[in-house]
VMD Tcl script that draws the C-alpha trace (Angstrom):
set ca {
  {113.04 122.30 120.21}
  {113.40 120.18 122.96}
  {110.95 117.31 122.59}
  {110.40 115.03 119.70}
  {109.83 115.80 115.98}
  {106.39 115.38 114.44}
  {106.67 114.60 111.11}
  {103.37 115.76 108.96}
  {105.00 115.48 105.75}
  {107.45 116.41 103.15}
  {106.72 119.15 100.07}
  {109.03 121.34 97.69}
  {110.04 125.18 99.89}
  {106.96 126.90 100.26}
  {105.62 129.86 98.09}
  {103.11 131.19 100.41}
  {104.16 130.82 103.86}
  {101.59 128.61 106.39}
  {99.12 130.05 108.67}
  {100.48 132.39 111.75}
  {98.11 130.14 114.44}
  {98.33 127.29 112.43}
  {99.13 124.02 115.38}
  {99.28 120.98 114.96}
  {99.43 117.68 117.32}
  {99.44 118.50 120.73}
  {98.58 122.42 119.76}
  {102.08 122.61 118.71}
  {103.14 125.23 116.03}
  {104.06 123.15 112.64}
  {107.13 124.87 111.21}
  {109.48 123.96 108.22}
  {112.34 122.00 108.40}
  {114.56 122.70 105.67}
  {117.12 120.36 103.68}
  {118.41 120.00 100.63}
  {115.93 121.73 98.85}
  {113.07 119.74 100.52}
  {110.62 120.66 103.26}
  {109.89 118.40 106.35}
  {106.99 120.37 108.25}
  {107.25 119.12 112.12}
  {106.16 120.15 115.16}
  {107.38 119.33 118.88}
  {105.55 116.80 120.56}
  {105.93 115.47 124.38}
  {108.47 112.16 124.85}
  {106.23 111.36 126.98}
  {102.65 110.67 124.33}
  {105.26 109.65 121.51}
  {107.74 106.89 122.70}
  {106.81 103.39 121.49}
  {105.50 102.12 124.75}
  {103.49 105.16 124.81}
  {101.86 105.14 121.42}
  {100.46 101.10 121.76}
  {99.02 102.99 125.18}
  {97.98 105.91 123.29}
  {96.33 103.65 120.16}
  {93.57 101.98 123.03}
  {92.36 105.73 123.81}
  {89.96 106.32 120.57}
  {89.52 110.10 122.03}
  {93.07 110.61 121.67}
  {93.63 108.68 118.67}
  {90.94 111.09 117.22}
  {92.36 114.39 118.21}
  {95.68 113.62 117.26}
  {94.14 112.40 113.72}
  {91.96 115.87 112.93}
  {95.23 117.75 114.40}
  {97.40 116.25 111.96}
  {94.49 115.94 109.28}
  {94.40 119.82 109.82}
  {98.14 120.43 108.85}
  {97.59 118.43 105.77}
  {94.59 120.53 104.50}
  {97.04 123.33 105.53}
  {99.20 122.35 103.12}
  {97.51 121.85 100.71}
  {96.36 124.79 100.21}
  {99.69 126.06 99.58}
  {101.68 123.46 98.01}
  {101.52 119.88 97.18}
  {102.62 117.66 100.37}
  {103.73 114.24 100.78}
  {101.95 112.94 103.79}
  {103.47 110.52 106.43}
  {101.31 107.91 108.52}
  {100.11 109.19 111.89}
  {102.72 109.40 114.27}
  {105.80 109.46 112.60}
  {108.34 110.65 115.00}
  {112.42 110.99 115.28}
  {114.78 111.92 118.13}
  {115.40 115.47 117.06}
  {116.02 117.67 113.51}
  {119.16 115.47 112.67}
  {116.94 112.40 112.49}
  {114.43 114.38 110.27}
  {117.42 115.52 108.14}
  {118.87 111.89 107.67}
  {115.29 110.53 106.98}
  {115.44 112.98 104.30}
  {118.63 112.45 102.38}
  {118.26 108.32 102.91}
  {115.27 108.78 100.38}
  {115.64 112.12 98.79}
  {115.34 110.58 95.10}
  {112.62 108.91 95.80}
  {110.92 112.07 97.77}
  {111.95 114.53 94.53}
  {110.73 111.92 91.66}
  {107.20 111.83 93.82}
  {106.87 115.13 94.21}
  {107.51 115.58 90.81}
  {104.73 113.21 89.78}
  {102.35 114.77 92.36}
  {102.79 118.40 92.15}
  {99.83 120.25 90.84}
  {97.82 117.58 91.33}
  {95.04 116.66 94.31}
  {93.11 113.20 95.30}
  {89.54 113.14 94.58}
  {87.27 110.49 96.36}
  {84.49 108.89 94.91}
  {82.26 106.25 96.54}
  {78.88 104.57 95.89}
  {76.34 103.38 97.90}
  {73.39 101.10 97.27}
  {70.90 103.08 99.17}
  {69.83 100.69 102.79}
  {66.33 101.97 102.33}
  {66.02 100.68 99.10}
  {68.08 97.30 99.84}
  {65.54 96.59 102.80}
  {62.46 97.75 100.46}
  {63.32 94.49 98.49}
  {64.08 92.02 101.40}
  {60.54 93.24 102.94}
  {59.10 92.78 99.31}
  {60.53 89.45 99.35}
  {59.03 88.74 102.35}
  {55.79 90.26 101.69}
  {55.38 88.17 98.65}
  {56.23 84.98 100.64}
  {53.84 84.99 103.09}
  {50.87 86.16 100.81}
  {51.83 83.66 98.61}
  {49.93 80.25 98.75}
  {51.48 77.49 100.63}
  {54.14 75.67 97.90}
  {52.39 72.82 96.56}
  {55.60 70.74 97.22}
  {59.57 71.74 97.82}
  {59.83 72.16 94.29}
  {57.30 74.84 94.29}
  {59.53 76.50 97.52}
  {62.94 76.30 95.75}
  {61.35 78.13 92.76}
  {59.91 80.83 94.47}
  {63.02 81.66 96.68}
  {65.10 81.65 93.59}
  {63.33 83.96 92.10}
  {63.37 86.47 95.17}
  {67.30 85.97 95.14}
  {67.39 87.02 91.59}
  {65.43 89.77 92.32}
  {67.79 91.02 95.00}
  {70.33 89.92 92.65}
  {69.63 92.15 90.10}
  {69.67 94.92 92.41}
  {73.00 94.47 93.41}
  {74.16 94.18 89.79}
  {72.30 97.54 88.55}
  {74.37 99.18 91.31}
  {77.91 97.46 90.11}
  {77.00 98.05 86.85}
  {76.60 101.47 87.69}
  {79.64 101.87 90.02}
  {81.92 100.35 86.91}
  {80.72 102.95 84.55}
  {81.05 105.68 86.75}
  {84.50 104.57 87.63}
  {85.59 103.85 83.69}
  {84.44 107.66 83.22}
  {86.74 109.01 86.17}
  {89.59 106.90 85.38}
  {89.54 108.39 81.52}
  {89.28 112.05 83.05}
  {92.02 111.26 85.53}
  {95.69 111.20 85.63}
  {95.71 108.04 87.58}
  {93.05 106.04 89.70}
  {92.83 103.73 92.42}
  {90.21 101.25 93.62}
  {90.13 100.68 97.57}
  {88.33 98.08 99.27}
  {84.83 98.42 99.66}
  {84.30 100.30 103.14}
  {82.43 98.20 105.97}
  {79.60 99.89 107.08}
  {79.96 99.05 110.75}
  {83.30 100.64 110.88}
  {82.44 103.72 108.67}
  {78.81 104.18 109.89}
  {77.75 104.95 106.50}
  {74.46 104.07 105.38}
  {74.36 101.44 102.65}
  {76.43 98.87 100.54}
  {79.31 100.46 99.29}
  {79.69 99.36 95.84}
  {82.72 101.44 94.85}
  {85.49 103.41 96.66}
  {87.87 105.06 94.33}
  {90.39 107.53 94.27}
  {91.34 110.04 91.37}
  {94.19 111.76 90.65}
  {93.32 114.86 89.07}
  {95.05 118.39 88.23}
  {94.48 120.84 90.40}
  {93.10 123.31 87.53}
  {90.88 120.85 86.09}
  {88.98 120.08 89.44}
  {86.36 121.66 88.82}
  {85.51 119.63 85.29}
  {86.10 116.76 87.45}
  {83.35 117.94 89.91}
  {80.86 118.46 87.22}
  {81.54 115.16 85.68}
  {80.58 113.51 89.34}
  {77.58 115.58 90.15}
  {76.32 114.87 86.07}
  {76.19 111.23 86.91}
  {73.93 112.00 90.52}
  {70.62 111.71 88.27}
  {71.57 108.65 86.51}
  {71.72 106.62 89.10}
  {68.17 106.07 91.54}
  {68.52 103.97 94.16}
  {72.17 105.05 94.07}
  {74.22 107.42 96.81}
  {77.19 108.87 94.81}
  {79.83 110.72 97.13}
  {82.44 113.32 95.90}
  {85.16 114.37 98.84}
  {88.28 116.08 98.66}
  {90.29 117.81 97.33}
  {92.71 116.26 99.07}
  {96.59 115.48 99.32}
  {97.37 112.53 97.21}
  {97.25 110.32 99.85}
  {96.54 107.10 97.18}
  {99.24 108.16 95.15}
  {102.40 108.64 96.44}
  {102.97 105.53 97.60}
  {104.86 103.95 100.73}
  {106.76 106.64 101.84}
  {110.07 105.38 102.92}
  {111.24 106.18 106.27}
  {107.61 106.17 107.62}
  {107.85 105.36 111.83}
  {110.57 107.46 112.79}
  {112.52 106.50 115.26}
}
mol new
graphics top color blue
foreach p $ca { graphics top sphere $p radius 0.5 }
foreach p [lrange $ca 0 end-1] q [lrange $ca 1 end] { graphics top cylinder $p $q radius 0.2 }
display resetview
């Protein structure tokens, strides 16, 4: 290789080898990198898209930023097909193999006790959504309600009436986190581990509705499929109420910050 490495991430020597065509950032091949017993699985990249400079260039292009993302996103699923891998960030990128190879034995411990934790094991994601629909159906009820109601007798009259429209939308929004904290107590018990992410912003994620919970599970790879039935059993439960299952994935939630993340 004579450009940079392309770190996608780091997994125990492969049983099944990795797609023939299978490329990666830039339509690179992604090959193994062996060391000590571990797996780095790179690819070459161009100096010229990967250098520092470069990369804050690269990071105001969303089109790129996107293709590189489902390239590397791609190896990933790759992987995990196969094995269980141990993701790094986007872009993580050394000199040349030697780099890869000292990244490697700087944190090998901590690389082999993850791995140990991890393997056999995928991510789950789980999020909730108050339906927008059914949010708006109560603001326009709200509003409905105020202007056929008679003209408040005095400002007492006014302050009673709005508070009981904000209770009403109040109680809407608790049904939904009552419902999301269930939901999530019944995962958690099913799961090895569990996180709880921030609630996603809809202008950012473009997803319709209030995200009430987004939650990751870390579940055996032969029990997935319990796991799956035990999200779509709690789909009638809950009107009003978008419930989204994704993955499997690699445990992205789980393993941590990876040491040695940014290359060099």
């Amino acid at each position: 290789m004579s450009g940079l490495r392309y770190v996608y991430a780091l997994c125990r020597p492969l049983e099944a080898p990795l797609q023939a065509q299978l490329t990666g950032v830039a339509g690179a091949p992604a090959k193994p990198l062996h060391h000590h017993g571990l797996v780095a699985v790179v690819s070459e990249v161009p100096e010229q898209d990967f250098t520092e400079e470069a990369l804050r260039a690269h990071l105001e292009d969303l089109d790129w930023l996107a293709a590189t993302a489902r390239a590397h996103q791609g190896v990933i699923d790759a992987l995990t097909v196969v094995t269980t891998p141990l993701p790094l960030r986007l872009a993580t990128v050394f000199r040349d193999d030697s780099g890869v190879r000292s990244m490697i034995e700087s944190r090998e411990e901590h690389f082999r006790r993850t791995l140990d934790r991890l393997t056999g094991r995928v991510e789950w994601g789980v999020k909730v959504y108050l339906e927008s629909e059914r949010a708006e159906e109560s603001e326009a009820a709200e509003a409905a309600e105020e202007r056929s109601a008679p003209k408040a007798a005095s400002g007492r009259d006014y302050l009673r009436l709005r508070r009981q429209q904000t209770r009403a939308s109040e109680d809407l929004w608790q049904r939904a986190e009552t419902f999301a904290t269930g939901l999530h107590e019944r995962l958690a018990a099913f799961a090895e581990e569990s996180r709880l992410h921030a609630p996603q912003n809809a202008t950012l994620s473009g997803a319709a509705g209030r995200n009430v919970l987004n939650a990751a599970y870390l579940v055996p790879r032969d029990r997935s499929e319990e796991f799956v039935e035990l999200v779509d059993r709690t789909k009638d439960d809950a009107p009003g109420l978008r419930v989204e299952l994704t993955g499997p994935w690699a445990a992205y939630s789980f393993a941590g910050e990876l040491p040695g993340e940014g290359g060099s």
